[in-house]
C-alpha positions, 0 to 999 in steps of 0.5 A: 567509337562506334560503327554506323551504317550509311543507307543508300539515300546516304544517311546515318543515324547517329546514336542517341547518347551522341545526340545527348553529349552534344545536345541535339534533338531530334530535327535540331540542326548540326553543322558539318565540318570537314577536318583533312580526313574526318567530319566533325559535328557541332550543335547549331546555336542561333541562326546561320548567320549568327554561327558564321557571323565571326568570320564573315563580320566584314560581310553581314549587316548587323540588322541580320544577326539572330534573323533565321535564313527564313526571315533574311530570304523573306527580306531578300524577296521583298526587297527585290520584289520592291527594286524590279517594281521601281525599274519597271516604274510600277510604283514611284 
């Protein structure tokens, strides 16, 4: 066990051999999750979707599995982009 300090901005800096157990790096991504009365870490494998894909298998298009939230928004964007530009028929 050990004892950190949350700093005002309300971080904490999580012990290198932690970090190491786990296999992150610096900048890597962790997912927190909340267990009744504790916080849990894991390390983040993949793409968001690819970690929530399980539970959400009924929800995700299978074409956004391994894509980063980056690269779906980018989609997302394009795709709206392309709906309001047929609404307003700027193009056909």
């Amino acid at each position: 066990m050990k004892i950190v300090t949350i700093s005002s901005k309300r971080q904490m800096t999580i012990p290198r051999s932690y970090l190491e157990v786990l296999g992150l790096e610096s900048y890597g991504k962790a997912i927190l999750e909340k267990e009744k009365d504790k916080v849990v870490i894991r390390p983040m494998k993949g793409s968001v979707v690819d970690q929530v894909a399980g539970s959400l298998r009924g929800y995700v298009r299978p074409s956004l599995l391994g894509k980063s939230v980056e690269e779906i928004n980018k989609e997302a964007g394009e795709a709206y982009t392309k709906y309001l530009a047929k609404k307003f028929k700027l193009i056909k």
